[in-house]
C-alpha positions in Angstrom: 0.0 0.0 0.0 1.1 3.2 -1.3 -0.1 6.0 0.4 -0.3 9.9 0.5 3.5 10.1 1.2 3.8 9.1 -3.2 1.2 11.4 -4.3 2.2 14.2 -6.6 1.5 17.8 -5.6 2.2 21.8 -6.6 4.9 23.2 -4.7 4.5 26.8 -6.3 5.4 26.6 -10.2 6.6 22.9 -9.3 4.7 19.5 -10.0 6.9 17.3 -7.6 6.5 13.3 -8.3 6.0 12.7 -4.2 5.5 14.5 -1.0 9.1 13.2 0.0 11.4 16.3 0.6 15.0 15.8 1.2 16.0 17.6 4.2 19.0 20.0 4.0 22.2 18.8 5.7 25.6 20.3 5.9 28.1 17.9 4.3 31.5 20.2 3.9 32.9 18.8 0.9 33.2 21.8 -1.2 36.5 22.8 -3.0 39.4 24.8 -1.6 40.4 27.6 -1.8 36.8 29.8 -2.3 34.3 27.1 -0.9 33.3 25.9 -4.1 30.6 23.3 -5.0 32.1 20.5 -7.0 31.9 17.6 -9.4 31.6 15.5 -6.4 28.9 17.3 -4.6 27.2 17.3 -7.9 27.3 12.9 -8.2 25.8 13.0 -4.0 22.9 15.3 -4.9 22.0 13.5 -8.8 22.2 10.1 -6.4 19.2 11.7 -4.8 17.5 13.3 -7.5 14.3 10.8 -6.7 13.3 13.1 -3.9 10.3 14.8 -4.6 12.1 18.1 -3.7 15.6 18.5 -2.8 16.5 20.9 -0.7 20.6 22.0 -0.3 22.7 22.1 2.3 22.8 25.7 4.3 24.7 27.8 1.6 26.0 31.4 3.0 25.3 34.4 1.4 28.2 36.6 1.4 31.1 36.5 3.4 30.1 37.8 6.1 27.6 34.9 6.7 29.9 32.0 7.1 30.6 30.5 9.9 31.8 26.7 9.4 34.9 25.3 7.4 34.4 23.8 4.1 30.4 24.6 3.8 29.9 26.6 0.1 29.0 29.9 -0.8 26.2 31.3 -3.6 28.4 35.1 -3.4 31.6 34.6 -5.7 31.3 33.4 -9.9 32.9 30.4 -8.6 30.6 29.4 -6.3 27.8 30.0 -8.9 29.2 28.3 -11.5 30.2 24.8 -9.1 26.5 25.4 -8.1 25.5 24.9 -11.7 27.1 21.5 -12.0 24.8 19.9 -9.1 21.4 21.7 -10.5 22.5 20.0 -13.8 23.2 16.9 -12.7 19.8 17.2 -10.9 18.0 18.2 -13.5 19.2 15.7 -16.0 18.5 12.9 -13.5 14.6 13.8 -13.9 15.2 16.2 -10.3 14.2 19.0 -8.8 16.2 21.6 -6.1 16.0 24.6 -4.2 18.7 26.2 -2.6 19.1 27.3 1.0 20.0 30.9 1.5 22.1 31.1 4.9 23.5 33.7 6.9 24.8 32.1 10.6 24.9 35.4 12.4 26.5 35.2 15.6 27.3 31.4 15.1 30.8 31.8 13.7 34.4 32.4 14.5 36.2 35.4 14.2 39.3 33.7 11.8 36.2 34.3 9.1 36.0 38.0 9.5 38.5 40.6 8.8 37.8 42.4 11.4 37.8 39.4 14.0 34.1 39.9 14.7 30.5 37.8 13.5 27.7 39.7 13.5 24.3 39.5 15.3 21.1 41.3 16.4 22.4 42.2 19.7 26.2 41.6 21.1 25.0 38.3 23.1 27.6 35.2 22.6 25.7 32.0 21.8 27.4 29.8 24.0 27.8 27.4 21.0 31.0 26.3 18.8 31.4 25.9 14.9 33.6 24.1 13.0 36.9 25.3 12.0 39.5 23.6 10.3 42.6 24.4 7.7 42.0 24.6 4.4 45.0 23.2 3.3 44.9 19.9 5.6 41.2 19.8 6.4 41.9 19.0 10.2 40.3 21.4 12.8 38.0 21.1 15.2 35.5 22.9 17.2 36.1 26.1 18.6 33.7 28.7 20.7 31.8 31.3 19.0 33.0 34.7 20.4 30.9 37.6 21.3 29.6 39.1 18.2 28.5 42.8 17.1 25.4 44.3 16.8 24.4 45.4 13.8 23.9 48.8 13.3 20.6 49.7 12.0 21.7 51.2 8.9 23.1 48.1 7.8 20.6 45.7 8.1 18.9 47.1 4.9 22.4 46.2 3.2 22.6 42.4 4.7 18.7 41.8 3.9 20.0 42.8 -0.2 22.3 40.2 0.3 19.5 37.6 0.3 18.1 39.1 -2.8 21.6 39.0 -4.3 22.0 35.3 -3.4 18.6 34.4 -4.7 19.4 35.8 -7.9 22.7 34.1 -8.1 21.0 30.7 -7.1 18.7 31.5 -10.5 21.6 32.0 -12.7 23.0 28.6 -11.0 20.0 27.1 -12.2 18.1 26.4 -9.0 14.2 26.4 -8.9 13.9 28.3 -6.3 15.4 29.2 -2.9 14.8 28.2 0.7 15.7 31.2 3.4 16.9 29.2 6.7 15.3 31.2 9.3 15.7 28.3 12.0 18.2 26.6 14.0 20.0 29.5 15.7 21.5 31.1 12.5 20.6 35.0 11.4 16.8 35.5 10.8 15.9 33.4 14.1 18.2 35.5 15.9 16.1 38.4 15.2 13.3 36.7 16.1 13.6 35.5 19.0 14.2 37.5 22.9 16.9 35.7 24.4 19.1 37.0 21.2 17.9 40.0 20.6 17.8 42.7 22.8 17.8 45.5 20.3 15.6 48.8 21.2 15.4 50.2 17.3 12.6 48.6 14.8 14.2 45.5 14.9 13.5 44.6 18.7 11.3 44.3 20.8 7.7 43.4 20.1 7.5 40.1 18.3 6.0 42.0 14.9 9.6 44.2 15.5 11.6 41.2 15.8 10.0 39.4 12.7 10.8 43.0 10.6 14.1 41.4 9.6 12.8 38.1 8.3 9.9 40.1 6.8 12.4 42.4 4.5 14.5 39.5 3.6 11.7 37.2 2.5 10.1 40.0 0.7 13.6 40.8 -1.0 13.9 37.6 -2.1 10.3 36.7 -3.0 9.9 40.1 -4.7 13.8 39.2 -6.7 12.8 35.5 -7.9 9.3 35.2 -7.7 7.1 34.0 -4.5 6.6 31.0 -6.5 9.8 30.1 -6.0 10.4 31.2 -2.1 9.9 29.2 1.4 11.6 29.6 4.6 12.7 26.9 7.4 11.7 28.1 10.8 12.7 26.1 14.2 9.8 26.7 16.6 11.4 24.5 19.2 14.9 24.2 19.0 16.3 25.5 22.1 20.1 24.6 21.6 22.7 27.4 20.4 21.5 29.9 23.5 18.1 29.9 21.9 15.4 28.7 24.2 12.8 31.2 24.5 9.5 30.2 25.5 7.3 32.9 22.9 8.8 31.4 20.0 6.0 29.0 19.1 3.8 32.2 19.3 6.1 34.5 17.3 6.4 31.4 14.6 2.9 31.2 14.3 2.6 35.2 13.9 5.2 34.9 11.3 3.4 31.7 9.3 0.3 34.3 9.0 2.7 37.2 7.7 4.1 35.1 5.2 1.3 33.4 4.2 0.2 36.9 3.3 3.1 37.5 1.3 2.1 34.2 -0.7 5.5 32.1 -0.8 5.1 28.7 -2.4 5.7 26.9 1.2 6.7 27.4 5.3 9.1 24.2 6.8 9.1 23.9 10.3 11.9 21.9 11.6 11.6 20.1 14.7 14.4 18.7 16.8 15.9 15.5 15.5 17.6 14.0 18.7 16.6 10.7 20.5 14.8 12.3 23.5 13.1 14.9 21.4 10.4 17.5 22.5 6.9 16.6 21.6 5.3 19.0 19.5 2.2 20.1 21.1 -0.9 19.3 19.0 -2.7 22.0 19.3 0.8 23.7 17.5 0.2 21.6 14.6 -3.5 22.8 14.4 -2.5 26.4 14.9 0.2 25.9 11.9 -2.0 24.4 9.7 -4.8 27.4 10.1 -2.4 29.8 9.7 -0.7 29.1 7.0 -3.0 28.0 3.9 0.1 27.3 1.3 2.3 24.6 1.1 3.7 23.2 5.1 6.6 20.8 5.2 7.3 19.6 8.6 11.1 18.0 9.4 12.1 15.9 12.2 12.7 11.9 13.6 9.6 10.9 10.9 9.6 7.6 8.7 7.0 6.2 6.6 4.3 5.7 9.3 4.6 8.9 11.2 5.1 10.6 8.1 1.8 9.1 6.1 -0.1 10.2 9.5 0.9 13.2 9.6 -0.1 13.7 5.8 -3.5 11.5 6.4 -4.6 14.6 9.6 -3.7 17.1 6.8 -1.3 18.6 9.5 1.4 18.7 6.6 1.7 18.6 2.9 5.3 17.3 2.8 7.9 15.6 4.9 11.0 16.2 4.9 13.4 13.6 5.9 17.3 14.0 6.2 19.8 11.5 8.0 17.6 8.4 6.4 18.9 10.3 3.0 22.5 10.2 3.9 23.0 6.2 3.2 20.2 5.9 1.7 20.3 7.8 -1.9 17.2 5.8 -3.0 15.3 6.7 -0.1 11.9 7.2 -1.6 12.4 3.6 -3.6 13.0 2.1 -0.3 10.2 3.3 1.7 7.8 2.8 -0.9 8.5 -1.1 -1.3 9.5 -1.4 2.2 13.2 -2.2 1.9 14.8 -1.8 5.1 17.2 1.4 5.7 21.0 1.4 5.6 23.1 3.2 8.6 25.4 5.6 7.7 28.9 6.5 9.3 28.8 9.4 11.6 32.3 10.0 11.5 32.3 10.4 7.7 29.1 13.0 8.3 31.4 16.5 8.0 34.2 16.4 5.4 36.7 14.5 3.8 36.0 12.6 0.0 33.2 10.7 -1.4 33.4 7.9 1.2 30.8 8.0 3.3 29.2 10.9 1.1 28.9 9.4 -2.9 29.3 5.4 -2.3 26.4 4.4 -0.8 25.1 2.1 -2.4 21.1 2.0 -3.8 19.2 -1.1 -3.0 19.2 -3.1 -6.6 23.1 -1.8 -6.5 22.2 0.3 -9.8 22.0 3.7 -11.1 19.3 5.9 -10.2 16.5 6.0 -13.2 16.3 9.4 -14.7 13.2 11.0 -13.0 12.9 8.3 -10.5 9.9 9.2 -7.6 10.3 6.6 -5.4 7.2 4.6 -7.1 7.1 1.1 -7.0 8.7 -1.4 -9.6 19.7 16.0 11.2 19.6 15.8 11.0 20.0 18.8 10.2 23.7 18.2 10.5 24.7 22.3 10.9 22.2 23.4 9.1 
């Protein structure tokens, strides 16, 4: 028996094959120097091409938005053009692939900024480490996040152009649209929530101040590549990264009715992925649902039968799903015929070559079909 989870359905201009979305995940494989996306990266996503949506690894948006080793870019011609090797390879395997626009914020190091200093809503250290390793050797490690700086409010209209910059450049790279991560203790969720933003201007304050940042950039972007082509990931519960703030169910669900106003093709909520996870509350669900009429991906610890329930209460129009797609490249095949799922190695998860990344293999040990939709014949990592 089939189920919802292989039904076909309009995510803005898109006709996707299935309701399965693959979650993005950071993999740090790109190129050095310049953080480039590569052949290789190109081979992992075309393995995955069956996904009824793909969406990419966090991808920062200018320099001033990185914050881990090895993760790429969508700023330099570089990046762009690396980009448009893995929508090709996509797209020639029958796929079909948004890219997420990232800015980290305050979750950095300062050996990424000139001036030694990330940048944040308010000058509040996250109490969180990134990443960091040479880009020579690859080794590194984690490392603290310092104290950041507050942004000055005459910049922020500069950093929210950056996400209309990036979305353009994600178009020329061929993408069909663009995701903005708002979630998971990076930039926009920063803004939005108390414990990280203290500011006094526009931007702070009352939840509608605190969404004003994720307001302008959505707009920028929507209003840059069409709202057709536009959603945003928002974390309701995560509390990890210095984050927990009990209002931000509230403010999410303030922000699902803005932006179902500004008509973007679909909102993803993320929930966390860890063994001992929070429950999200029912009555969240319901609220989500009412207030946001387009198309709602939800992201978590889901597999088949969670996921076809969720579907069946129409609490969710897709599911994303992102470790099960690690080591298992044919996911959608596999859960439609009930093969069971391969583990993947953890300690291959963040860098290094195509072991562990590209040589999985797929269940009949073949090549993906062209256009495969998984019919029948955190994670979240960083990001």
């Amino acid at each position: 028996m089939r189920g919802e989870l292989f039904e076909s359905c309009c995510v803005g201009r898109l006709e996707l094959p299935s309701r399965i979305v693959m979650a993005p995940m950071t993999r740090a494989r790109t190129n050095q120097p310049g953080d480039i996306p590569n052949e290789l990266m190109a081979e992992y996503y075309r393995q995955r091409a069956g996904a009824g949506l793909i969406v990419t690894e966090a991808t920062w948006i200018c320099p001033q938005g990185k914050g881990y080793s090895f993760t790429p870019g969508i700023h330099s011609a570089e990046q762009i053009r690396g980009w448009k090797k893995v929508t090709d390879a996509v797209h020639d395997a029958g796929g079909r692939i948004f890219l997420q626009l990232w800015h980290v914020g305050r979750m950095s190091h300062a050996s990424f900024h000139a001036d030694g200093y990330p940048v944040a809503p308010s000058a509040i250290a996250p109490g969180a480490s990134v990443w960091v390793a040479d880009s020579e050797t690859g080794s590194g490690g984690l490392v603290p996040c310092p104290t950041p700086r507050a942004h000055e409010t005459h910049e922020i209209e500069g950093v929210v152009d950056t996400y209309r910059r990036a979305a353009r450049n994600a178009m020329t790279a061929g993408f069909d649209g663009v995701e903005l991560h708002g979630g998971n203790g990076y930039l926009i969720d920063q803004y939005l929530r108390v414990t990280s933003n203290a500011r006094s201007d526009r931007y702070g304050g009352s939840a509608e101040n605190r969404l004003r940042f994720m307001l302008e950039a959505t707009h920028a972007v929507a209003t840059e590549v069409g709202a057709d082509r536009t959603g945003i990931r928002l974390s309701p519960f995560i509390t990890e990264r210095g984050m927990h703030d009990d209002t931000a169910p509230e403010t999410v669900l303030l922000a699902a009715r803005m932006l179902d106003r500004m008509g973007i093709a679909y909102l993803h909520l993320v929930e966390a992925d860890w063994d001992d996870q929070p429950q999200v509350p029912g009555e969240f669900r319901v609220a989500a649902r009412q207030a946001f009429s387009r198309k709602l991906i939800v992201a978590g610890r889901f597999d088949r039968a969670r996921a076809e329930a969720i579907l069946e209460f129409g609490l969710a129009d897709l599911v994303a799903f992102g470790r099960p797609f690690i080591a298992n490249p044919d996911l959608p095949s596999r859960l439609a015929k009930g093969i069971p799922l391969a583990d993947y190695d953890p300690s291959t998860l963040y860098g290094g070559g195509a072991t562990g990344y590209a040589d999985y293999p797929f269940a009949d040990a073949g090549a993906p079909a062209e256009g495969d939709s998984g019919e029948p014949a955190m994670a979240d990592g960083h990001a």
